[in-house]
One Martini backbone bead per residue (centre of mass of N, CA, C, O) as a GRO file, in nm:
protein
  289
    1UNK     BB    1  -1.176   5.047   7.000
    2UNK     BB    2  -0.985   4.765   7.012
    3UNK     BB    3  -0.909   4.852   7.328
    4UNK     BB    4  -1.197   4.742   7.422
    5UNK     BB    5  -1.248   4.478   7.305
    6UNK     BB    6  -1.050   4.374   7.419
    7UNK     BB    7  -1.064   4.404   7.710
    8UNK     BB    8  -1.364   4.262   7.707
    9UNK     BB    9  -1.234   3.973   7.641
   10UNK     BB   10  -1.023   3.928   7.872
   11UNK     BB   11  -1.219   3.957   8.074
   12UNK     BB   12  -1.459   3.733   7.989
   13UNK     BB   13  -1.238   3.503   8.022
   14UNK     BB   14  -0.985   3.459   8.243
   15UNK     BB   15  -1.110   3.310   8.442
   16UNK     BB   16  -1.117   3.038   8.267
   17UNK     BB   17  -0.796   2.995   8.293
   18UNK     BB   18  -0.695   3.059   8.572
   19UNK     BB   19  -0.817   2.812   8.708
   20UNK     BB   20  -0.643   2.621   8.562
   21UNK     BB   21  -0.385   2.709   8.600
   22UNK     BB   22  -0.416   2.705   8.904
   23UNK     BB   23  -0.408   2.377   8.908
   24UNK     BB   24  -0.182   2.326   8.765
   25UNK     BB   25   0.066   2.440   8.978
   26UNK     BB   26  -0.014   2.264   9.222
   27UNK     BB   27   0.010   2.029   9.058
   28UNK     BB   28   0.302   2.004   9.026
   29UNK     BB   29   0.387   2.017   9.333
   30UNK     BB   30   0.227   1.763   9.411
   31UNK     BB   31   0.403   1.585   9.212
   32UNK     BB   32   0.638   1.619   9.277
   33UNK     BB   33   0.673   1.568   9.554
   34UNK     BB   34   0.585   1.261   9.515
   35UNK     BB   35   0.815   1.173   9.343
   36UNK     BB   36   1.020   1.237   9.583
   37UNK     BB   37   0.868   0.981   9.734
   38UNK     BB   38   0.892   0.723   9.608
   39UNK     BB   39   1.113   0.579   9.727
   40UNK     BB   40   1.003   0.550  10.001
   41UNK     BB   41   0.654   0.460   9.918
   42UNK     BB   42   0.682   0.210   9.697
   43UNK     BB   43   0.496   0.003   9.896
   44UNK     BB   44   0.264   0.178   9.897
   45UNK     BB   45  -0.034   0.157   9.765
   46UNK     BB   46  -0.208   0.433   9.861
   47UNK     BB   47   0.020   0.602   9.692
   48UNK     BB   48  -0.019   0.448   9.429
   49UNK     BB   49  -0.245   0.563   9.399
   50UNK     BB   50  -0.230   0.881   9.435
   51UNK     BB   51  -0.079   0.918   9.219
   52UNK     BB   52  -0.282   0.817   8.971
   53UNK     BB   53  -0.476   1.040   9.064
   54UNK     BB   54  -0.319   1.279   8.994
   55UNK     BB   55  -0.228   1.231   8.702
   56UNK     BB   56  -0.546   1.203   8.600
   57UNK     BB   57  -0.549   1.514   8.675
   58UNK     BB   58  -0.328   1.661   8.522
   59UNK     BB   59  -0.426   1.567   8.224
   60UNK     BB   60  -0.697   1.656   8.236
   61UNK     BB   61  -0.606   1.998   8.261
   62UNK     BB   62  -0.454   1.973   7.984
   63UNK     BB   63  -0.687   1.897   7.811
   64UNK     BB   64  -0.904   2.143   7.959
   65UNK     BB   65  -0.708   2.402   7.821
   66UNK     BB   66  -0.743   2.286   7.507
   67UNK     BB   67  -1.021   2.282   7.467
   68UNK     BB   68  -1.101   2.574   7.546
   69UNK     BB   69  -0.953   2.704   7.332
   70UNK     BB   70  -1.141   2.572   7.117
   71UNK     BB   71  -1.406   2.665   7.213
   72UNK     BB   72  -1.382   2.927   7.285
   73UNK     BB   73  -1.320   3.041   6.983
   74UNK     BB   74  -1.577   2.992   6.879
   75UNK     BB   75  -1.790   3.094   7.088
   76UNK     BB   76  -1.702   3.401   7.085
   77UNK     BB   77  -1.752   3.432   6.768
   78UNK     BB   78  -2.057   3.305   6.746
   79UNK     BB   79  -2.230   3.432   7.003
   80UNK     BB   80  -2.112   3.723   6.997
   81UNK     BB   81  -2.147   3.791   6.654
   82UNK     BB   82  -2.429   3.525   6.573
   83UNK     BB   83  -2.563   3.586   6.812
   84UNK     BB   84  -2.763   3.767   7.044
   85UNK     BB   85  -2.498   3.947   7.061
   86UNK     BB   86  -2.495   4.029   6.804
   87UNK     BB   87  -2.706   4.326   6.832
   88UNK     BB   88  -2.452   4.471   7.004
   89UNK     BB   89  -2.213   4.472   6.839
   90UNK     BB   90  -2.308   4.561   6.563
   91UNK     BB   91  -2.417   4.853   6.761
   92UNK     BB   92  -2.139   4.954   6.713
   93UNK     BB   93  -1.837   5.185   6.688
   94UNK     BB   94  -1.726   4.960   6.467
   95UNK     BB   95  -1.576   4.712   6.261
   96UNK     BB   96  -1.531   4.425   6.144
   97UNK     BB   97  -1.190   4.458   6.167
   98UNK     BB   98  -1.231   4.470   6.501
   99UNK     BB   99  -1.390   4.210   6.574
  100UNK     BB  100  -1.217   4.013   6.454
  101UNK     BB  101  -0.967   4.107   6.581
  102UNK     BB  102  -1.022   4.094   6.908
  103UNK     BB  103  -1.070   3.739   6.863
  104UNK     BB  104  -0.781   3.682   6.767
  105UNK     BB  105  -0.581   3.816   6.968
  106UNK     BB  106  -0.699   3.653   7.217
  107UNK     BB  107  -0.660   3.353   7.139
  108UNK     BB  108  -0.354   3.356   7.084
  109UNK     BB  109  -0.273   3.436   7.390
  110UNK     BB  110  -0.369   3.223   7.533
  111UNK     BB  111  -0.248   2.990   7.378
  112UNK     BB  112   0.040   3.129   7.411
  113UNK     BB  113  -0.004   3.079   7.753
  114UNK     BB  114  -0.100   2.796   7.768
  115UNK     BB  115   0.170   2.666   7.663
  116UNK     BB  116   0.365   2.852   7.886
  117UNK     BB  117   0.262   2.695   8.124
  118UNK     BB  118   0.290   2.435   8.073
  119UNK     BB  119   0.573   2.421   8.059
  120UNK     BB  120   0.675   2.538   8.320
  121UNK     BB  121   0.512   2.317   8.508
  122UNK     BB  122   0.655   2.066   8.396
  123UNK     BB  123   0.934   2.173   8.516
  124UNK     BB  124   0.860   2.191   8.799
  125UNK     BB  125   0.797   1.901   8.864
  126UNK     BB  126   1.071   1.798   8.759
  127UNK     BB  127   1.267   1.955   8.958
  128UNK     BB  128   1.122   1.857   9.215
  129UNK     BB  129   1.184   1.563   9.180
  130UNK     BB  130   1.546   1.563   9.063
  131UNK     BB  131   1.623   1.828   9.208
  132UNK     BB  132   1.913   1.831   9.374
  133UNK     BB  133   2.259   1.863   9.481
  134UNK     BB  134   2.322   1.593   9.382
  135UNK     BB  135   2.237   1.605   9.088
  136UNK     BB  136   2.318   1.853   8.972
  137UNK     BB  137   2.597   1.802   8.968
  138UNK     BB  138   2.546   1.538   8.755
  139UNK     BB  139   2.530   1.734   8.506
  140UNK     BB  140   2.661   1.721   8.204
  141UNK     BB  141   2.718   2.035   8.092
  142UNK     BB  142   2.900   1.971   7.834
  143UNK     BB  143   2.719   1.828   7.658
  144UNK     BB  144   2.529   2.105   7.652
  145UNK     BB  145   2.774   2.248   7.519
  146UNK     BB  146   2.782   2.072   7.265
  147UNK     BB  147   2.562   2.077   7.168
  148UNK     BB  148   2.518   2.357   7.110
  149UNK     BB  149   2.785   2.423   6.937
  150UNK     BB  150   2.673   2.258   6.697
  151UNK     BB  151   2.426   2.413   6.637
  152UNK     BB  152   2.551   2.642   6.580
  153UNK     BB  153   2.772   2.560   6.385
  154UNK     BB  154   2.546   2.528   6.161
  155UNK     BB  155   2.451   2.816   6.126
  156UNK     BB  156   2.583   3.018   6.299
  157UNK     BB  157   2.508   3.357   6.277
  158UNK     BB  158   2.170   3.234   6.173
  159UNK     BB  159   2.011   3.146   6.442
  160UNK     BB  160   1.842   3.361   6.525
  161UNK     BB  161   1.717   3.417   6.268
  162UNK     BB  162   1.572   3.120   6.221
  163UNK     BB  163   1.420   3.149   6.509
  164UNK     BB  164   1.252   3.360   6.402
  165UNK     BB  165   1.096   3.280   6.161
  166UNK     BB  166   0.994   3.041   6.297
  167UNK     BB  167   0.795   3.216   6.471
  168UNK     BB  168   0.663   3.373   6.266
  169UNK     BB  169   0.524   3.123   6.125
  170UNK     BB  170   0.370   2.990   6.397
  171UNK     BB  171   0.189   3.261   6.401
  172UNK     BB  172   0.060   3.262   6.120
  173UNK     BB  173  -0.035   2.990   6.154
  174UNK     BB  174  -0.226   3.023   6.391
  175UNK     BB  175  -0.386   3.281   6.230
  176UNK     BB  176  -0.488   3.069   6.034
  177UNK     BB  177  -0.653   2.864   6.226
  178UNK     BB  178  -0.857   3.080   6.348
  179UNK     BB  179  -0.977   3.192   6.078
  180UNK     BB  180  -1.053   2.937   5.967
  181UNK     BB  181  -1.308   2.911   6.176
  182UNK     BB  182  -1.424   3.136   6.096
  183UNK     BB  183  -1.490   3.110   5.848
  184UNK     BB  184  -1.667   2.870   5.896
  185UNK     BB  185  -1.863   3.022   6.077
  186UNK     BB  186  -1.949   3.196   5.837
  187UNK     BB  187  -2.044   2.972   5.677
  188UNK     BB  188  -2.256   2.798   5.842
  189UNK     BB  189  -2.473   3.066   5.871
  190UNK     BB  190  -2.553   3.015   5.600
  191UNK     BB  191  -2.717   2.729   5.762
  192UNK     BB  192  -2.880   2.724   6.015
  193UNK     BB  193  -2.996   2.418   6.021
  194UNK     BB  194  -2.681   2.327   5.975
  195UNK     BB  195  -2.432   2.442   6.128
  196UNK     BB  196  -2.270   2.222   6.218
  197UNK     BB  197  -2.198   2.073   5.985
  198UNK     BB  198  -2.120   2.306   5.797
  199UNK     BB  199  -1.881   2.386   6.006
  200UNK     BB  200  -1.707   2.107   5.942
  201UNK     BB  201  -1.689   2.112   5.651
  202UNK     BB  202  -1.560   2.404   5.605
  203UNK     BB  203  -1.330   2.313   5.747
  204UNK     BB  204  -1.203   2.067   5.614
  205UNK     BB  205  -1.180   2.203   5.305
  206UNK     BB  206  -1.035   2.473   5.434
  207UNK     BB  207  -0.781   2.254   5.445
  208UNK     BB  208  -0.727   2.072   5.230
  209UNK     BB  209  -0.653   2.322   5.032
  210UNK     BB  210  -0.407   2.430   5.234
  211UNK     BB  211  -0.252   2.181   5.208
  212UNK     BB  212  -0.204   2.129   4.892
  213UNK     BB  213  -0.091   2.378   4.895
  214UNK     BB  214   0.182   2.329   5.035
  215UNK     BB  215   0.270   2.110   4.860
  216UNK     BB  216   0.311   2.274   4.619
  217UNK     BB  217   0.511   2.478   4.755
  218UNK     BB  218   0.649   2.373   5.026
  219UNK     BB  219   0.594   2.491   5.319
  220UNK     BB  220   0.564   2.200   5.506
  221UNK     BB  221   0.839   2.181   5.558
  222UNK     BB  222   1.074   2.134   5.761
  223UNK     BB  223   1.210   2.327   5.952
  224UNK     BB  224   1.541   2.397   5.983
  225UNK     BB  225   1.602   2.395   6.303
  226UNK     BB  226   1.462   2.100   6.327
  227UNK     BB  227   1.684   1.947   6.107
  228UNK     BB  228   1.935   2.041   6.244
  229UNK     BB  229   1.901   1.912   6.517
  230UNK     BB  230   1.890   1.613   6.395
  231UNK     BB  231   2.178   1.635   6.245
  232UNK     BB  232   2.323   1.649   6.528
  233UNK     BB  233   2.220   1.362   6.621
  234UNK     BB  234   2.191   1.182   6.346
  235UNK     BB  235   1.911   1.250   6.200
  236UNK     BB  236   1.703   1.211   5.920
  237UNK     BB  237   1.378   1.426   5.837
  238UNK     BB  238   1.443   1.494   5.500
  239UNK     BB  239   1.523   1.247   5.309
  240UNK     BB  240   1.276   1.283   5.140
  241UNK     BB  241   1.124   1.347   4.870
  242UNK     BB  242   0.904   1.626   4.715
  243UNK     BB  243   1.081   1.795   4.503
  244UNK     BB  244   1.007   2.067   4.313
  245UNK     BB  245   0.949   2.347   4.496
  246UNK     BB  246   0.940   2.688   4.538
  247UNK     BB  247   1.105   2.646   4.840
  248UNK     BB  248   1.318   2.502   4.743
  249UNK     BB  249   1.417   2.680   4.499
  250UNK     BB  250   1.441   2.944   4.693
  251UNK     BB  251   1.677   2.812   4.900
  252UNK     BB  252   1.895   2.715   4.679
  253UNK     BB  253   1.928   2.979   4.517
  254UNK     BB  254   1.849   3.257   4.739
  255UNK     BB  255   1.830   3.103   5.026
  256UNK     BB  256   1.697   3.064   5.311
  257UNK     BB  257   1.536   3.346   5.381
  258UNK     BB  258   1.391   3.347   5.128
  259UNK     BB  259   1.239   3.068   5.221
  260UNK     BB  260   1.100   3.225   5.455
  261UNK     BB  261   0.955   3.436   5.330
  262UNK     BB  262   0.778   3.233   5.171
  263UNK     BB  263   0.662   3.125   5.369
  264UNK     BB  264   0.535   3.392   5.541
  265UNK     BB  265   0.367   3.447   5.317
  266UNK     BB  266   0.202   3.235   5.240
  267UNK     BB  267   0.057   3.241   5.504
  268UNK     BB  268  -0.046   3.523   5.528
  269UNK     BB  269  -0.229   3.459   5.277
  270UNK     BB  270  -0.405   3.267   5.381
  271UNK     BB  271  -0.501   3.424   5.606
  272UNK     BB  272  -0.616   3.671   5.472
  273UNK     BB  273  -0.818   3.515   5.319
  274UNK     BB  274  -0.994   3.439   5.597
  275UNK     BB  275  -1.044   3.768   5.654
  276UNK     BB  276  -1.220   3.831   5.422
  277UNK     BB  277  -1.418   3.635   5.391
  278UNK     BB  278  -1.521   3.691   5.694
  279UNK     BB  279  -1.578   3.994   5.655
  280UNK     BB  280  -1.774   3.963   5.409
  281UNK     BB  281  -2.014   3.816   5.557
  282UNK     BB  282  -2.064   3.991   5.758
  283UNK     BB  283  -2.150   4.206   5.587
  284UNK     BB  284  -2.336   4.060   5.337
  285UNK     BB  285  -2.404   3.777   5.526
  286UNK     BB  286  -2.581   3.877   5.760
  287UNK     BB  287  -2.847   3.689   6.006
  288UNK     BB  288  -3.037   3.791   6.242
  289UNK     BB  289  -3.270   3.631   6.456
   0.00000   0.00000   0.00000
């Protein structure tokens, strides 16, 4: 049942991020090409409005992808389960624990689509304005090839390995900021009359809650990845002490991996309390006016 959940839950949205997805593909297009005839027509006016008015609809739309990410994220969740759709969604047969999942998954997909669009986007844009034979030609290649080297050669065999646990800390990390929404809006609901309101104080406590967890135990400290490359540049990133917290402790002591794995577990268990909290409200504490 839960893959007919995501089937509606995917149907009901895409068409929502497709159009801007293609909006913003079309728009890099149109600004490569713009930049690239910059140094021609940078004396025209007219064109010099035209790049203007082009950035700041370029913008829009990346700003208006994000803002989606983030309102479709509790929209589907709270009008989907706790709004008057929520009638029909109850009383289908599926277990609150396959509508969470449902919800999380889609979100996760999308944002984590949008990401790479936007990427993707960016680098066209950048391709079309500044690639052709003749710069192609002028690239450094061996200092990318040295940059690299330095790279592996700080982490050695286990760049594979720590670029994984990166992504999958990243992962957890993504999958507990949207469970804390669902809690927020789950804790919110028990509030009729002032549902914004509960609902935005109690994101923020269950952030504030989270922080101070992480600072104790050490695991916001920064990626090894981002910080070996730092390092490999000659900037160090960490070079502040925040003391001697558990993740410092287990990855001096029995390794790196162990300290990543301490870090994916604990953001694991913030995100797994957040769908517990919200599992147990919707089954005990549902309230469908």
């Amino acid at each position: 049942m839960l893959k007919q959940l995501l089937k509606y839950e995917f149907k009901a949205t895409k068409s929502l991020y497709f159009g801007l997805y293609l909006a913003l593909a079309l728009l890099s297009v149109v600004l490569g090409v713009t930049f690239r005839q910059e140094h021609a027509l940078a004396h025209s006016t007219s064109f010099q409005n035209l790049e203007v008015i082009l950035m700041i609809m370029y913008v829009s739309v990346i700003l208006a992808i994000a803002v989606l990410c983030f309102v479709n994220t509790i929209q589907r969740f709270y009008q989907n389960l706790l709004g008057r759709e929520g009638y029909l969604m109850h009383t289908l047969p599926v277990t609150e624990t396959q509508l969470i999942l449902s919800k999380l998954i889609t979100s996760m997909v999308w944002v984590l689509c949008s990401g790479l669009v936007g990427i993707v986007c960016i680098t066209v844009m950048v391709s079309i304005s500044v690639i052709d034979p003749e710069t192609f030609g002028m690239v450094d290649w061996n200092g990318w090839k040295q940059l690299w080297g330095m790279l592996y050669g700080e982490l050695g065999a286990k760049f594979w390995l720590v670029t994984f646990w990166t992504i999958l800390i990243n992962l957890a990390r993504l999958a507990s900021l949207i469970l804390c929404v669902y809690a927020a809006c789950m804790i919110a609901h028990q509030f009729p009359k002032h549902v914004m309101v509960a609902g935005i104080l109690a994101f923020i406590g269950l952030n504030i809650v989270e922080t101070q967890l992480d600072k104790l135990l050490g695991t916001n400290d920064v990626s090894m990845i981002v910080d070996v490359m730092y390092r490999v540049v000659g900037v160090n990133v960490t070079g502040v002490s925040y003391g001697v917290t558990p993740m410092r402790w287990l990855t001096a002591a029995l390794g790196t991996d162990v300290g990543y794995l301490f870090c994916f577990a604990v953001t694991a268990a913030i995100a797994a309390a957040y769908f517990f909290l919200t599992r147990w409200l919707m089954k005990n504490k549902l309230n469908l006016e």
